[in-house]
C-alpha positions as CSV (number, residue, x, y, z in Angstrom):
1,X,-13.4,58.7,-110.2
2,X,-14.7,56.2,-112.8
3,X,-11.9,54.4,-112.1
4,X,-13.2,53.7,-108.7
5,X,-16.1,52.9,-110.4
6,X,-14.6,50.3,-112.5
7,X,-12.8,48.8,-109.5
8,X,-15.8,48.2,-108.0
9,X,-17.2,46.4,-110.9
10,X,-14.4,44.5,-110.7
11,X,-15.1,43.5,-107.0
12,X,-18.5,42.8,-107.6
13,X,-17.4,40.4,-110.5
14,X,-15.2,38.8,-108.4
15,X,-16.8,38.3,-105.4
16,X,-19.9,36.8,-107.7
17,X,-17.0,34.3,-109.3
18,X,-16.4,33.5,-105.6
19,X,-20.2,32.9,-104.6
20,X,-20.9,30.3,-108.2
21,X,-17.4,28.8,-107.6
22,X,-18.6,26.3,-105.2
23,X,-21.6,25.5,-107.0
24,X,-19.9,25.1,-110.5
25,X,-17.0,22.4,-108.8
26,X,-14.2,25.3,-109.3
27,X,-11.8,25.8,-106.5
28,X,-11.2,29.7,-106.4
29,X,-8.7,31.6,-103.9
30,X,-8.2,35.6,-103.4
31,X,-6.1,36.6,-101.0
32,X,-7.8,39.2,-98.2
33,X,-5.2,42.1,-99.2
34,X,-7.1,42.1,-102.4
35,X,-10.5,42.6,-101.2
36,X,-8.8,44.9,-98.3
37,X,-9.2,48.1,-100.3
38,X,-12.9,47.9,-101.7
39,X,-15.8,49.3,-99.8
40,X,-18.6,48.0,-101.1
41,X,-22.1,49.6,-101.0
42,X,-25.1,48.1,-101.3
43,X,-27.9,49.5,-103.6
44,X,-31.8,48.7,-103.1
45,X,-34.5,50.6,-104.7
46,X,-38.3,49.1,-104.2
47,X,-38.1,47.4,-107.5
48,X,-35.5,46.4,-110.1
49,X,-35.7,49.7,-111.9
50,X,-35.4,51.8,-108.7
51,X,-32.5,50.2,-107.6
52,X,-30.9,50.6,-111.1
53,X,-31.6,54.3,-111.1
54,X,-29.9,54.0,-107.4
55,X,-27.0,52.6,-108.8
56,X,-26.7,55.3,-112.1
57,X,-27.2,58.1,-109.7
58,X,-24.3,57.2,-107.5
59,X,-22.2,56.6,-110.9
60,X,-23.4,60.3,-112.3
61,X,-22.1,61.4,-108.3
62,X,-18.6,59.9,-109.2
63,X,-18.5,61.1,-112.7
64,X,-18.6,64.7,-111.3
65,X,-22.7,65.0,-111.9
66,X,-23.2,64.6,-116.0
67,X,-23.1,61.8,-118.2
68,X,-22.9,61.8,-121.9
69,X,-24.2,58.2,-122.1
70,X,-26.7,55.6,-120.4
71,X,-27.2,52.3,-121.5
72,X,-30.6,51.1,-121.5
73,X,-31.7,47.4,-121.1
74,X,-35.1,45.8,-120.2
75,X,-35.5,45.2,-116.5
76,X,-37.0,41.6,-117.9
77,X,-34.2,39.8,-119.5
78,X,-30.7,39.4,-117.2
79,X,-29.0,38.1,-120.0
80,X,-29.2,41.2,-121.7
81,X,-28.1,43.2,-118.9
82,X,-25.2,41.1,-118.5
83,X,-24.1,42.0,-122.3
84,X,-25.0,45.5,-120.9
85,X,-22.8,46.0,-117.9
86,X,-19.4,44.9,-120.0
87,X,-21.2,47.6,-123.2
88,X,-21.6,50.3,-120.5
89,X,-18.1,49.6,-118.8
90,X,-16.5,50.6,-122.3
91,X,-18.6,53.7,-122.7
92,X,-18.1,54.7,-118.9
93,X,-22.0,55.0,-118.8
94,X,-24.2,53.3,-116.0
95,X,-26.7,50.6,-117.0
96,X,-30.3,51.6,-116.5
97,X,-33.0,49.4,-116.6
98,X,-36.4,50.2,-118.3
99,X,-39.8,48.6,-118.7
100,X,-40.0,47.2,-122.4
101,X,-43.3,49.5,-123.5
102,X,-41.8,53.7,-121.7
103,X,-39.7,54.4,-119.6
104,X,-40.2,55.7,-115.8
105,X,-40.5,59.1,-115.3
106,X,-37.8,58.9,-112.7
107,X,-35.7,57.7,-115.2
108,X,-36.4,60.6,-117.6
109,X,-35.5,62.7,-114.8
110,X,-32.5,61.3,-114.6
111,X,-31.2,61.4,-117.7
112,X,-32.4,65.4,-117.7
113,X,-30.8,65.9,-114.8
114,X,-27.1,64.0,-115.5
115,X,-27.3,66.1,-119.5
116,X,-27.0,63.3,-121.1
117,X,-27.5,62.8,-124.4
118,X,-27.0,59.9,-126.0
119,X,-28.4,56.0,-124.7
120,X,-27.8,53.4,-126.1
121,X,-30.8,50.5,-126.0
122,X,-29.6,47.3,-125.7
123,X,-32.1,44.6,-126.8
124,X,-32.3,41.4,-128.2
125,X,-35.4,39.7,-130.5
126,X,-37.1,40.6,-133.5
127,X,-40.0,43.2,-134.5
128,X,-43.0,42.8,-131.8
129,X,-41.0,40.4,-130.0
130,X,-37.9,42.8,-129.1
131,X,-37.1,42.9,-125.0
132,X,-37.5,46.9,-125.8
133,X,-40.3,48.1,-128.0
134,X,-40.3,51.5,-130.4
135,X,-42.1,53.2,-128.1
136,X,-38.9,53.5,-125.7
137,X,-36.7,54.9,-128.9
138,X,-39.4,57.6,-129.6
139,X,-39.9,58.6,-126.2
140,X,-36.1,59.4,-125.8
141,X,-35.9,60.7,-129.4
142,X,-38.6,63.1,-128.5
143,X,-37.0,64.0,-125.0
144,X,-33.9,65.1,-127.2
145,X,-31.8,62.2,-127.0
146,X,-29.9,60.2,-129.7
147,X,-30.9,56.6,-129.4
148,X,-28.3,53.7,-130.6
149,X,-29.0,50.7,-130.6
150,X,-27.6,47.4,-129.9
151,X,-29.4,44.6,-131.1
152,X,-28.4,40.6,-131.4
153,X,-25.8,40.0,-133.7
154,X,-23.5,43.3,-132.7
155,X,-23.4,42.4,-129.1
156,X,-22.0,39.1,-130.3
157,X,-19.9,40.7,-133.0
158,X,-18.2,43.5,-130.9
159,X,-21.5,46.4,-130.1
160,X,-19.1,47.3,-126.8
161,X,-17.1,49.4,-129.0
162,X,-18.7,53.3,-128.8
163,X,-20.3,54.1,-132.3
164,X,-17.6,56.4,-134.4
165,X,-20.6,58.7,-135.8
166,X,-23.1,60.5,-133.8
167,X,-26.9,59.5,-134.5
168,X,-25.6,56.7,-136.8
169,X,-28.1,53.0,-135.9
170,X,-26.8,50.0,-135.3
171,X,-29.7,47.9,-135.4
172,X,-32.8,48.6,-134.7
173,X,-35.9,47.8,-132.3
């Protein structure tokens, strides 16, 4: 099942390769028989945030209905959840986007919901200027969950590998 997942990651990425390859001067061909075997569906929630939560539901369906991990990235900085999507791929988690100061209460529910019980934030910057502030970490923490965290120079220096030690930081908002 999260192999069907991952394929249609894979789809996604390539069909986005296939929309900017044109634009960046790159001649790209994929054959049709490829593409034959992907159904895509498309996910749209009335804001960023709702459509991520779309997006992690339909991922917890596939994964039979629990999740150990989410990863967490502010719903204000794409570049971040770009870093995220590749992180999340290699902890077979889904990416779920938060507002840098809580998170939603739909996306507490969530995470209630799927059992899970661990997230790691990713988030670039330093002290007050972090894309995720501290009050995200302590509202998970007091929800229960065991917060990683990503920060700037591990997601450059390999933070898509899955920490070896439960509750063990990484970094740290």
């Amino acid at each position: 099942m999260i192999r069907q997942g991952m394929r249609a990651i894979a789809a996604v990425l390539v069909a986005g390769a296939l929309l900017l390859a044109p634009t960046i001067g790159v001649a790209a061909h994929v054959d049709e028989a490829d593409l034959a075997a992907v159904h895509v569906v498309r996910y749209g929630g009335a804001d960023r945030y709702a459509t991520s939560l779309l997006v992690a539901e339909a991922f917890a369906a596939d994964a039979g209905g629990s999740l150990d991990w989410v990863v967490m990235v502010s719903g204000r900085s794409w570049h971040e959840a770009v870093v995220a999507a590749s992180v999340s791929g290699s902890l077979g988690a889904p990416v779920l986007m938060t507002p840098p100061h809580e998170v939603r209460d739909d996306a507490m529910d969530f995470l209630d919901r799927v059992g899970a019980s661990r997230v790691l934030l990713v988030s670039t910057g330093t002290d007050s200027r972090r894309s995720i502030d501290s009050a995200v970490d302590e509202q998970l923490r007091s929800a229960g969950l065991t917060v990683d965290h990503a920060a700037d120079a591990e997601l450059v220096n390999g933070a898509h590998r899955k920490p070896q030690q439960p509750g063990v930081d990484g970094g740290h908002c």
